[in-house]
C-alpha positions as CSV (number, residue, x, y, z in Angstrom):
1,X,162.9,-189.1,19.4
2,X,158.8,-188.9,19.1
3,X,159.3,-185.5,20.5
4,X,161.6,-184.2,17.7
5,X,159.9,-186.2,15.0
6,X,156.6,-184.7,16.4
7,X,158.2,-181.2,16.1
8,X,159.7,-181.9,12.0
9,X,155.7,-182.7,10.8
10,X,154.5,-179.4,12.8
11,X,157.8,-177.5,10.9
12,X,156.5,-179.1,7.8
13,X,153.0,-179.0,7.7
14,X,153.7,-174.8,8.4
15,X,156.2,-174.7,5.9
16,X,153.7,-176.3,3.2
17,X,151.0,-174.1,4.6
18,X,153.0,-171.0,4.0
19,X,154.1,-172.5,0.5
20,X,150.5,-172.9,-0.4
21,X,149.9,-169.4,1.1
22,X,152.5,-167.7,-1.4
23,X,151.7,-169.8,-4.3
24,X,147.9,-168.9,-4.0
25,X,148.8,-164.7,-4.0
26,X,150.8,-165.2,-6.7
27,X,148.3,-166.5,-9.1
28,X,145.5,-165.2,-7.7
29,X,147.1,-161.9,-6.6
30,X,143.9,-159.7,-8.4
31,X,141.3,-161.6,-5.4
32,X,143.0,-160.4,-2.9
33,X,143.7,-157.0,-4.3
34,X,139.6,-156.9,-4.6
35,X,139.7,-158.0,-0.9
36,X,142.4,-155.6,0.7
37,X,139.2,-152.2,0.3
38,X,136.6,-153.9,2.8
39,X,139.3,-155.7,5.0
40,X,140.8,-152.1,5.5
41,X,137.5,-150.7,6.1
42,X,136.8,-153.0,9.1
43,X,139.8,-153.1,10.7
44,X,140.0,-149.0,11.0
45,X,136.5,-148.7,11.5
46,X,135.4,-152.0,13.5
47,X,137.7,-153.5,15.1
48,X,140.1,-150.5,16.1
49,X,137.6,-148.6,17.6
50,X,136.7,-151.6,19.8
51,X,140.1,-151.1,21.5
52,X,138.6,-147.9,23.0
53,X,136.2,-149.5,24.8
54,X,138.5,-149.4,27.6
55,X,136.9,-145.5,27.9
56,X,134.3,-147.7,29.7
57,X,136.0,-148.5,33.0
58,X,138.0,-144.6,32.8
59,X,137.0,-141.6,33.9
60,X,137.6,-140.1,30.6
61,X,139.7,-136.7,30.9
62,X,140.6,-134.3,27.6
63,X,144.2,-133.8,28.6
64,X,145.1,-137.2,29.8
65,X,143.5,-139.0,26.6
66,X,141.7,-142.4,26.9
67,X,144.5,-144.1,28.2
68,X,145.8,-141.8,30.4
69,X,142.9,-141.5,32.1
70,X,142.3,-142.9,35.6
71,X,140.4,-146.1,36.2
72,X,137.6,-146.4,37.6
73,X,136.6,-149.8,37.2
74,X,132.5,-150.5,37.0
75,X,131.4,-147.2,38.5
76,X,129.9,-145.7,35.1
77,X,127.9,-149.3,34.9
78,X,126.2,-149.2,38.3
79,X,125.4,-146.2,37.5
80,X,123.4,-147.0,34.4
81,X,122.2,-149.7,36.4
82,X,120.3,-147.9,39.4
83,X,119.2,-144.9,37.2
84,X,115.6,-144.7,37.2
85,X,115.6,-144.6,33.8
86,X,117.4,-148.0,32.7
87,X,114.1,-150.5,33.1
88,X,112.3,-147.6,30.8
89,X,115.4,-147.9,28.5
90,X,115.8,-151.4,28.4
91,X,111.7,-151.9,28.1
92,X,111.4,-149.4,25.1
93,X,114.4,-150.8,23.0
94,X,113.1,-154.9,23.3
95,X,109.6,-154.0,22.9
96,X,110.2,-151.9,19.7
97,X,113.0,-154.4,18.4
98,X,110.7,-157.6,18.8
99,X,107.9,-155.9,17.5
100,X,109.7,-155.2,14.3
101,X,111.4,-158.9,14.4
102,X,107.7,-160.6,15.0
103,X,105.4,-158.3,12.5
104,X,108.8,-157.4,9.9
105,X,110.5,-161.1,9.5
106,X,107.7,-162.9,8.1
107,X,106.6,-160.2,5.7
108,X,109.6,-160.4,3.0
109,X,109.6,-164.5,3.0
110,X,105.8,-164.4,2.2
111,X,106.3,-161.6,-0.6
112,X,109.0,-163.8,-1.6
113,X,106.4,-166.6,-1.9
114,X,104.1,-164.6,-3.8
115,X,106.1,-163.4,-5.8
116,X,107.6,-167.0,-7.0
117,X,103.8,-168.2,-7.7
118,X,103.5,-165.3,-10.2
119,X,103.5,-166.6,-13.6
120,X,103.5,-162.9,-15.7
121,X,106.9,-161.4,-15.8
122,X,105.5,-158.4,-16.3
123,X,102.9,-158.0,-13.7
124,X,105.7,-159.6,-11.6
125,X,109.0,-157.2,-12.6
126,X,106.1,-154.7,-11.4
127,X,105.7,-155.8,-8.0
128,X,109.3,-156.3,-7.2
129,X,109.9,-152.5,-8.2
130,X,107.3,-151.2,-6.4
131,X,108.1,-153.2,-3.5
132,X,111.4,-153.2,-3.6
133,X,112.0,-148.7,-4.6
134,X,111.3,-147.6,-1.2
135,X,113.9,-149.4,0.1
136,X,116.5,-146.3,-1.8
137,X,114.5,-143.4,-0.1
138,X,116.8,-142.3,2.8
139,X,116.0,-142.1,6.1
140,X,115.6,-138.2,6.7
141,X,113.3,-138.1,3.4
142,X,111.7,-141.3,4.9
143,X,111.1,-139.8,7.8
144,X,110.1,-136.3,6.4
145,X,107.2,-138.0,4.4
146,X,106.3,-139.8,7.4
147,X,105.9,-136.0,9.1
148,X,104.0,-134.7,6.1
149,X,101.7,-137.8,6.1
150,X,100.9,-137.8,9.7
151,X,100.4,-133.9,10.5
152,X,97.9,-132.9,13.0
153,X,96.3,-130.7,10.8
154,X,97.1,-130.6,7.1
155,X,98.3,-134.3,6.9
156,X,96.9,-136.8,4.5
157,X,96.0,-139.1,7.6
158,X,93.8,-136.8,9.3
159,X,92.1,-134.9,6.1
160,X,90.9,-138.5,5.0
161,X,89.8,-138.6,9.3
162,X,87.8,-135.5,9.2
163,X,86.7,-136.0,5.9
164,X,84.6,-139.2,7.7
165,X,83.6,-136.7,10.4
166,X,86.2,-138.3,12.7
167,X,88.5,-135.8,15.3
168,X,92.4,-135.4,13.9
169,X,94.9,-137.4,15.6
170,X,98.3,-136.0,16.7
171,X,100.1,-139.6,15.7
172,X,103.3,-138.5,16.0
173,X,102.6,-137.2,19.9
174,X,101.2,-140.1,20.7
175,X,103.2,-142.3,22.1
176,X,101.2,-145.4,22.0
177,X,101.5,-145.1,18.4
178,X,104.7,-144.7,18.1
179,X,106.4,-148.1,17.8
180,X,103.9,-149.2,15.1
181,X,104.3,-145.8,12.9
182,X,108.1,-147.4,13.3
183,X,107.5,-150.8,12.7
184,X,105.0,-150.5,9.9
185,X,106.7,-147.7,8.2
186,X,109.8,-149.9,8.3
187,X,108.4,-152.6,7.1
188,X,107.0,-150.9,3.9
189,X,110.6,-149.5,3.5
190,X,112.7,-152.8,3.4
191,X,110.1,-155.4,2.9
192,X,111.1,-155.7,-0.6
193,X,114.6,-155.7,-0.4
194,X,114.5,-158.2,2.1
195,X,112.5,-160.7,-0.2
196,X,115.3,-160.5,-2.9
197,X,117.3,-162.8,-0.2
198,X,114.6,-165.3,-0.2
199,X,113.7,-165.2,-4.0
200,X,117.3,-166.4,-4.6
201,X,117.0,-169.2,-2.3
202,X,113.8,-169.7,-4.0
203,X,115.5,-170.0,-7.1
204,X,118.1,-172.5,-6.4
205,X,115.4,-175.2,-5.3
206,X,116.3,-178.3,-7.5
207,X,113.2,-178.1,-10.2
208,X,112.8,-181.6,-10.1
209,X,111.2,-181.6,-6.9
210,X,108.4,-179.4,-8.3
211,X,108.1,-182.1,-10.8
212,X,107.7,-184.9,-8.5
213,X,105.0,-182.9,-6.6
214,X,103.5,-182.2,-9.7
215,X,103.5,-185.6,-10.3
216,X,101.4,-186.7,-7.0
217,X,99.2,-183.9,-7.6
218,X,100.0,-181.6,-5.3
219,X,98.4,-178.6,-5.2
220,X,100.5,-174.6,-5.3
221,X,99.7,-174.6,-1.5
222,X,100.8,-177.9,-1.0
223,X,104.1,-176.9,-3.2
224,X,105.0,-174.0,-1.0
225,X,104.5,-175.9,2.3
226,X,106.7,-178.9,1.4
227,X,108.9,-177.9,-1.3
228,X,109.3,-173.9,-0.7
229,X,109.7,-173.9,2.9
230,X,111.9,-176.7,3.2
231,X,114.2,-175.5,0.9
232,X,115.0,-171.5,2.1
233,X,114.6,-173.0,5.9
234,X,118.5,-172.6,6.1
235,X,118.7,-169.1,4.5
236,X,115.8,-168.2,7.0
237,X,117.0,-169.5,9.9
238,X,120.6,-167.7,9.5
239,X,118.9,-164.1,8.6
240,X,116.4,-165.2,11.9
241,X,120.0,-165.3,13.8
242,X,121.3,-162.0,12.5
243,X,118.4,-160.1,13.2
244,X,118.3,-161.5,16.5
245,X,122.0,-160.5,16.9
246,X,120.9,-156.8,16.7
247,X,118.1,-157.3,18.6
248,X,119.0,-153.6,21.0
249,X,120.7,-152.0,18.2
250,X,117.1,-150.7,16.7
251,X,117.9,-148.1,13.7
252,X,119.2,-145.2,16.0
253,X,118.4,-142.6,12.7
254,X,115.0,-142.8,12.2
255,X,113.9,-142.8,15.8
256,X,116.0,-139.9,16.7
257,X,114.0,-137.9,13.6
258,X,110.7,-139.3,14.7
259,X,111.3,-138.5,18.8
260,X,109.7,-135.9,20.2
261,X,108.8,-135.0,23.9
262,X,105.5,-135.6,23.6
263,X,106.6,-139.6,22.4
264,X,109.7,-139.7,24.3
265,X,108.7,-142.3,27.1
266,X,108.2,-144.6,24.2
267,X,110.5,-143.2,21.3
268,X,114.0,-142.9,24.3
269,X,115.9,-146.3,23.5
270,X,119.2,-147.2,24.4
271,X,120.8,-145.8,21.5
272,X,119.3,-142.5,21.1
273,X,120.6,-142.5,25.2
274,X,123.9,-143.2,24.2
275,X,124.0,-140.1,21.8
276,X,122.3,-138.1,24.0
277,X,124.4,-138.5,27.0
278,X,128.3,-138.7,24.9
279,X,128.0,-136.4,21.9
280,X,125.6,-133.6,23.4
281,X,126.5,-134.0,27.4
282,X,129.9,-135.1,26.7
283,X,130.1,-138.3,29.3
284,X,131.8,-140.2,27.2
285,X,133.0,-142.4,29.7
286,X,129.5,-143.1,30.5
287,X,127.7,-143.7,27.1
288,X,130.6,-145.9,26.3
289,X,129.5,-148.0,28.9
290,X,126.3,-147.8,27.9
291,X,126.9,-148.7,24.5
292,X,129.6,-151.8,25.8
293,X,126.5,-153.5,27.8
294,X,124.5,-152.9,24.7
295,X,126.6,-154.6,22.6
296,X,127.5,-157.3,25.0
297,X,123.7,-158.4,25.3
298,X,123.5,-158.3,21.6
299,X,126.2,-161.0,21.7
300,X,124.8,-162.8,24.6
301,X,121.5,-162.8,22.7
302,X,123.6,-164.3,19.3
303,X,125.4,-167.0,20.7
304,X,122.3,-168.3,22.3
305,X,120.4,-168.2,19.2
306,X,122.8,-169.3,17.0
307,X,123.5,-172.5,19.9
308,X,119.5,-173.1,19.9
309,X,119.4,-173.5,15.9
310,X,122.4,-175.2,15.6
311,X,121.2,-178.1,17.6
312,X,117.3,-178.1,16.4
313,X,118.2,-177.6,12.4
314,X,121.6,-178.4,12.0
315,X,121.9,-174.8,10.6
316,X,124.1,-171.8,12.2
317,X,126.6,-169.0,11.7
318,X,129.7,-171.0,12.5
């Protein structure tokens, strides 16, 4: 009897569930219309393509197609794995990603600051669109001016060099210099847009506590450290999780432009590898398993992040 009684409430609770279902698409059909565009969009181009992945453990052939292809099981990973050239992989991808994590994450929430002490609108609208244009330039214009800039002998860099008797610098063949003509030239490029994130946290920080620290005298540093900074720590501590998420999937675009084979042992990363190795030497079995442990480290790295500020702030993804 508990059994069957049991099983009514379960029929019920789905039956109301799919009532409530049908009765929120009718009146709110236009929602979910707006919806349908972006869902489409990931499941053809996300999650469908993940099905593929299988490529990984295949020895991909043209006739048979992916999945008549034979398996092969974890061949194309140990072979990633004792290449010579993994440790150089692996080292130039986390380098260049926690450089740009540890010099680029703080930037945009101390603009934000600034720009949230700024009393002229003016003077401030300004600054946001000065800051906040480059982030429209595209990348192959981006990098193009980054070219221009940094020529050996005509570029901007090295005129202003000689011009203070100093020898011209090949930057761009350098590859010591490479990850901060990255990092840096990234930064200046997304800074801005970046700080919008924080300035709307900023902005939906209950005015009464800036009242109360007016009150007991507090001072605008003062204001920032314990009113500010308390109150975006939860938007900065999920974008800290996301961009620890794609840790080793460093902009693929601009390095590709920027790499050269004078820069290559510190410009090759993971992902230019990847393209190099399936779209121009056609092992696509291989760079798909390339691209699967790249991916699966980003996920490792997520999880753990996302674990680690769950329990110290209370704050995570899900």
């Amino acid at each position: 009897m508990l059994e069957k009684q049991t099983l009514k409430r379960i029929r019920r609770t789905r039956e109301g569930y799919a009532a409530q279902a049908v009765k929120s698409l009718k009146n709110h059909w236009q929602l979910y219309l707006l919806i349908l565009p972006p869902l489409l969009f990931f499941l053809i181009f996300k999650y469908y393509p993940m099905a593929n992945a299988v490529l990984a453990f295949k020895d991909f052939n043209v006739i048979k197609g992916i999945w008549g292809s034979p398996w092969v099981g974890l061949k194309h990973f140990e072979l990633f794995f004792e290449n010579p050239i993994f440790w150089t992989l692996l080292k130039n991808t986390l380098l260049l990603s926690f450089y740009l994590l540890l010099a680029g994450f703080p930037i945009p929430i101390l603009l934000a600051l600034m720009l949230n002490e700024i009393r002229s609108g003016r003077f401030r609208r300004v600054v946001q669109l000065v800051t906040f244009a480059p982030y429209f330039i595209s990348t192959v214009v981006m990098v193009s001016i980054l070219m221009l800039f940094l020529a050996p002998r005509l570029g901007f860099a090295n005129v202003a060099l000689q011009h203070f008797g100093l020898e011209p610098i090949n930057f761009l063949g350098e590859p010591g210099m490479f990850r901060s003509i990255y990092v840096w030239s990234e930064i200046w490029q997304t800074a801005g847009y970046s700080a919008v994130i924080y300035l709307a946290a900023l902005a939906g920080i209950d005015p009464t506590l800036y009242e109360a620290a007016k009150v007991d005298g507090a001072s605008r540093l003062q204001k920032i450290i314990h009113v500010d900074l308390p109150g975006i720590l939860p938007t900065v501590t999920i974008i800290l999780i996301l961009n620890v998420g794609n840790v080793m999937t460093i902009g693929f675009e601009k390095i590709y432009l920027l790499q050269n084979s004078l820069n290559l042992p510190a410009s090759e990363v993971i992902a230019t590898y990847v393209y190099g190795m399936g779209l121009l030497n056609a092992n696509y079995s291989f760079a798909t398993a390339v691209g699967l442990f790249n991916s699966v480290i980003n996920l490792i790295l997520l999880v753990t992040v996302n674990t680690l500020a769950k329990r110290l702030s209370n704050t995570s993804i899900w």
